[in-house]
C-alpha positions in Angstrom: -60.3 57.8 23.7 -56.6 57.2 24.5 -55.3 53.7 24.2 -52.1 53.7 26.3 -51.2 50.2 26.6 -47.2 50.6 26.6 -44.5 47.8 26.2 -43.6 48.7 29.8 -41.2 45.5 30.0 -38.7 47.8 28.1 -37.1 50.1 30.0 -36.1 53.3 28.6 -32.3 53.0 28.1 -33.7 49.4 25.7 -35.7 52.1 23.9 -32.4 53.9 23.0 -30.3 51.2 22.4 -32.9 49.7 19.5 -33.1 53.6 17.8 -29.3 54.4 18.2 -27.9 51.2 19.3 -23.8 50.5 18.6 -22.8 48.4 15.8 -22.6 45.2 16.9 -20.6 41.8 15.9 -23.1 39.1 13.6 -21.5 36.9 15.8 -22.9 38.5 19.1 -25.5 36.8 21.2 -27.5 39.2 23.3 -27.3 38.6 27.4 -30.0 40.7 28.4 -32.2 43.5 28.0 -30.0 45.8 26.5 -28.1 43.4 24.1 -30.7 42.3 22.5 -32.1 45.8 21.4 -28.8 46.5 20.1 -28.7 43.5 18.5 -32.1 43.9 17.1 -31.2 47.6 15.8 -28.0 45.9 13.9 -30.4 43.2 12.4 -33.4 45.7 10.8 -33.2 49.2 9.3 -36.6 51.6 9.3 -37.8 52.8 6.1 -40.3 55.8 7.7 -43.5 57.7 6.1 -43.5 55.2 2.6 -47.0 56.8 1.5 -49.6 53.8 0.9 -52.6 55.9 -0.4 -53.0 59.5 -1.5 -56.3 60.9 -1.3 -58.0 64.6 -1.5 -54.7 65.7 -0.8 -54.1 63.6 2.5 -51.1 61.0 2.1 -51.4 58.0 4.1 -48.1 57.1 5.5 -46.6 53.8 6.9 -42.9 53.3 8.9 -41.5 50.0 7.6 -39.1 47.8 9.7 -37.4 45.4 7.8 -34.3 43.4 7.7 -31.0 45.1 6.8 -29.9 41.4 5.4 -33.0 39.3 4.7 -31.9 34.9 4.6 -35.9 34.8 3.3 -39.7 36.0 3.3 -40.4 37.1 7.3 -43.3 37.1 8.7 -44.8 41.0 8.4 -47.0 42.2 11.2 -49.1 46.1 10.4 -49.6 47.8 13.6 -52.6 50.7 13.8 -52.7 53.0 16.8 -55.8 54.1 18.7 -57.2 57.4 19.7 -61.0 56.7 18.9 -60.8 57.4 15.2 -60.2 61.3 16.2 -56.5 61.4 17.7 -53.0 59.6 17.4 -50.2 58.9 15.6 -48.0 56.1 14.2 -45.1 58.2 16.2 -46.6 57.4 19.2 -46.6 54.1 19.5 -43.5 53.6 17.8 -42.3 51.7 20.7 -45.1 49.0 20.6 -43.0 47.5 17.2 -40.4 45.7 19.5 -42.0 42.5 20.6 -43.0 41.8 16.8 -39.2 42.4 15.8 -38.1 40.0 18.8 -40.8 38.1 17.4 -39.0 37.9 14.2 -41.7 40.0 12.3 -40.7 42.6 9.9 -43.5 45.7 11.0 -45.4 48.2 8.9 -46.9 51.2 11.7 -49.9 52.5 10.2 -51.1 56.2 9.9 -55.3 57.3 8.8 -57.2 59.6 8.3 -58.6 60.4 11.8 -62.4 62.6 11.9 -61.0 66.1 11.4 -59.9 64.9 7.7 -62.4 62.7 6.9 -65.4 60.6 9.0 -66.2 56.7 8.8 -65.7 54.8 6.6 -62.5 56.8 5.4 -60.7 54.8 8.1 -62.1 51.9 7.5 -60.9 52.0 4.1 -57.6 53.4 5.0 -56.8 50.1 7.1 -57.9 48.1 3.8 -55.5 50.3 1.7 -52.7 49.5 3.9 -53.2 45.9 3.7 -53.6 46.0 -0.3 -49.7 47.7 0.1 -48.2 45.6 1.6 -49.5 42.2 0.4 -49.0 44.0 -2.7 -45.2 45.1 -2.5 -44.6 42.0 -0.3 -41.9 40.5 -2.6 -40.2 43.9 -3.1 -39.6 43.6 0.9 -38.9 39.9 1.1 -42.1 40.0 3.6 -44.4 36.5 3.8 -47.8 37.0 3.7 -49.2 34.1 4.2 -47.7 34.8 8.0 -49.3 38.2 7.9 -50.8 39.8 11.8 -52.7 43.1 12.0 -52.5 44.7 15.5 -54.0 47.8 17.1 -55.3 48.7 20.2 -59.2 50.3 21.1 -59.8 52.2 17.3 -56.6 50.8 16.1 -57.7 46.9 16.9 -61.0 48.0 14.9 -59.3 48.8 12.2 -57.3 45.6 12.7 -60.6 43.6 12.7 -62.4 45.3 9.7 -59.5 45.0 7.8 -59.2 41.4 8.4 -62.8 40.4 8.5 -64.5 42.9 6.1 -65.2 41.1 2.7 -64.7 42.6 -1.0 -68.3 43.3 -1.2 -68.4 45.7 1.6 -67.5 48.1 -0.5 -64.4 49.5 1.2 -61.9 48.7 -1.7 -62.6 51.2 -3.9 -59.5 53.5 -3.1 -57.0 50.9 -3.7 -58.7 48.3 -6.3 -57.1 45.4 -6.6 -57.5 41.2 -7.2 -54.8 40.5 -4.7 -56.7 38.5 -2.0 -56.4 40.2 1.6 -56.4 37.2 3.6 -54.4 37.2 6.9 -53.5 34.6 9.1 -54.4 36.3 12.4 -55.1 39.3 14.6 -54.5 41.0 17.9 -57.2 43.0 19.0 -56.2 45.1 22.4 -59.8 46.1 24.2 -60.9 46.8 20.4 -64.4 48.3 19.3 -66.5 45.9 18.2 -69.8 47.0 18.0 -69.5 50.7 17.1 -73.4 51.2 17.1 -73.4 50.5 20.5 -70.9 53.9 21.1 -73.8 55.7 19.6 -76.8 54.3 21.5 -78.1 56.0 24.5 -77.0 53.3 26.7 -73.1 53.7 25.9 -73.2 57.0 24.0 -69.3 57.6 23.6 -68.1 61.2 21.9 -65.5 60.2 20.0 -67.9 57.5 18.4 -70.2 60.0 17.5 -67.7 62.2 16.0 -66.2 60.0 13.5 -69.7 58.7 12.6 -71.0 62.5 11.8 -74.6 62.9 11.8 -75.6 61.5 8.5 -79.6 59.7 8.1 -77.8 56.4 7.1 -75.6 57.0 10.8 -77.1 53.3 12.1 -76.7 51.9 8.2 -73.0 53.1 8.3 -72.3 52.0 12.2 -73.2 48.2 11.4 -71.3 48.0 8.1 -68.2 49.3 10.0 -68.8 47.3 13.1 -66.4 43.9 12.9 -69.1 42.0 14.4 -71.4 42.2 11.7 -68.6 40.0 9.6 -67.5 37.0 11.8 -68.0 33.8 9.9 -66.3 30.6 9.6 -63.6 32.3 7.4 -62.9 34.4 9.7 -58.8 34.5 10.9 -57.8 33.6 14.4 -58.4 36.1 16.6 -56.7 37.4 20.1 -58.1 39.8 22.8 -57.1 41.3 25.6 -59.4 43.3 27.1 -59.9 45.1 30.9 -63.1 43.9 32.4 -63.4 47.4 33.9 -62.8 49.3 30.6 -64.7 52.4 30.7 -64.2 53.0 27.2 -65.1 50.1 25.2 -67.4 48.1 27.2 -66.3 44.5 28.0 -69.2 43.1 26.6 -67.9 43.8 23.1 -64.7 41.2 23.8 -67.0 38.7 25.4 -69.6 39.2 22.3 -67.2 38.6 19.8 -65.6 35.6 21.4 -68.8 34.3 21.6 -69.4 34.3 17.6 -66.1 33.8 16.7 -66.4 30.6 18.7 -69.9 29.7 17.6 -68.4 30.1 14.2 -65.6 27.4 14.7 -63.0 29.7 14.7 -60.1 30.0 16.9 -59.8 32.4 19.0 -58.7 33.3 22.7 -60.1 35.8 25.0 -57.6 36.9 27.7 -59.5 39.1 30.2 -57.3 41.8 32.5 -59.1 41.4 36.0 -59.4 44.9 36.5 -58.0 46.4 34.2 -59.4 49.8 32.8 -58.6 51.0 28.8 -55.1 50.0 28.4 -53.5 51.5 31.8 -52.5 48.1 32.7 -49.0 47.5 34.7 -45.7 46.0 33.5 -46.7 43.1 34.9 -49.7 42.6 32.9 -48.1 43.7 29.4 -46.0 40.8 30.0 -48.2 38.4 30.9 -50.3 39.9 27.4 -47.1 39.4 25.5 -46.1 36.1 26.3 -50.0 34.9 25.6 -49.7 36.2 22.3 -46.3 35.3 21.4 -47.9 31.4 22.8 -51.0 32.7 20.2 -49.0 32.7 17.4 -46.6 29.8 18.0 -49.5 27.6 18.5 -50.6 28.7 14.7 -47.6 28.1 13.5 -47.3 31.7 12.6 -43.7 32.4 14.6 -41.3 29.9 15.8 -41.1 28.5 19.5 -38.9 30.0 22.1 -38.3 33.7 22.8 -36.2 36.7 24.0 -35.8 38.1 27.3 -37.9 41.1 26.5 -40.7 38.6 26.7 -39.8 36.2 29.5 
């Protein structure tokens, strides 16, 4: 399973002008595209592969874009890619950071362990790791985390979802104990697995699902406790989806099923349906009309400010 939903509202030449853009006046005020990646690049420096969690000789690594000169806490947003728990990289969706720094986030891009190194719940608890680091080194950043948004997209949005909805007691802690509590105040789940049981059934039967599960006896034990639908309650954080109503992949259902509890639950929560729209190969059109609907997400929370940049307009 490849999630390829790209930030195609930047064109390349923005791309390089946020990795190796000029130095540029503080007094500068960007005019268009390419301005404000440069100015973006002056205003944040990358702090790549900090190591979260070690484990059987596996280092979980994080890239971490924060403020060259920090005027207070900023909002901190942790990004996990897809690739169906078997496949991907941080590095490949390094580009997907940009709308959170226009934003005004500072970023942590997640790696995990994917099947090969380890099967479920290793990611599961990888995604809980993360979250302990950074909530945990917050003030060594200057990052705010009571304005703290997990992202992914397909596995990565999973990931997102158990680590924001999965209580203490699930038992995925025990890697990275800790008291800190790992509230967040929202997250954005691109066409996410919801219901990972489902991937294994014969109805839906999806091979990547069935390779990071393994074949253990306790397989349909292990699928519901790392299946974000099993945790919705009224504590639950806002939630946003995006999801194609074609997906192959991940069945559409899954959005509509956890917009239904999350709403039965009292929580707030928007689902924003792509008419048409398969796993993640949506057009720039589309991405935008996705950003701007979660950049209005997280206003309305009062999790970023009002207004915008012209990367998202």
């Amino acid at each position: 399973m490849s999630a390829r939903m790209r930030i195609l509202c930047l064109a390349p030449a923005v791309a390089i002008g946020l990795a190796v853009g000029p130095s540029a006046q503080a007094e500068v005020r960007p005019s268009g595209p390419l301005d404000t990646a440069a100015l973006i690049a002056t205003r944040y420096r990358v702090e790549p592969n900090v190591v979260y969690l070690s484990v059987g000789g596996w280092s979980g690594k994080l890239d971490l874009y924060v403020p060259r000169r920090p005027d207070g806490p900023m909002p901190i947003a942790i990004l996990f890619h897809g690739g169906g728990w078997v496949t991907g990289t941080k590095d490949e969706i390094a580009l997907d950071v940009l709308p959170y720094l226009v934003m005004g986030f500072a970023v942590a891009n997640v790696d995990y362990r994917l099947a090969r190194v380890a099967t479920a719940p290793a990611a599961v608890q990888d995604s809980r790791c993360a979250l302990r680091w950074v909530v945990r080194h917050a003030a060594q950043y200057g990052l705010d985390t009571d304005h703290l948004v997990l992202v992914g997209s397909s596995a990565g949005a999973h990931l997102a979802l158990m680590a924001a909805l999965a209580p203490a007691g699930a038992g995925f802690d025990g890697l990275c104990p800790g008291d800190e509590p790992l509230r967040v105040a929202a997250v954005i789940n691109f066409f996410g697995v919801v219901d990972v049981a489902e991937l294994l059934g014969p109805a839906n039967p999806r091979d990547f699902a069935v390779g990071w599960m393994g074949g253990g006896p306790e397989r349909a034990a292990l699928a519901r406790r790392v299946s974000p639908i099993t945790y919705v309650g009224k504590s639950s954080p806002p939630i946003f989806t995006a999801h194609g109503d074609a997906d192959p992949v991940v069945p559409f259902t899954q959005a509509k099923r956890l917009h239904e509890a999350l709403t039965r639950a009292g929580v707030a929560n928007r689902l924003f349906p792509l008419r048409g729209g398969g796993h993640g190969e949506f057009d720039g059109a589309e991405v935008l009309n996705v950003n701007r609907a979660v950049r209005d997400f997280l206003v309305k929370r009062g999790i970023v400010k009002a207004g915008g940049s012209e990367l998202l307009h």
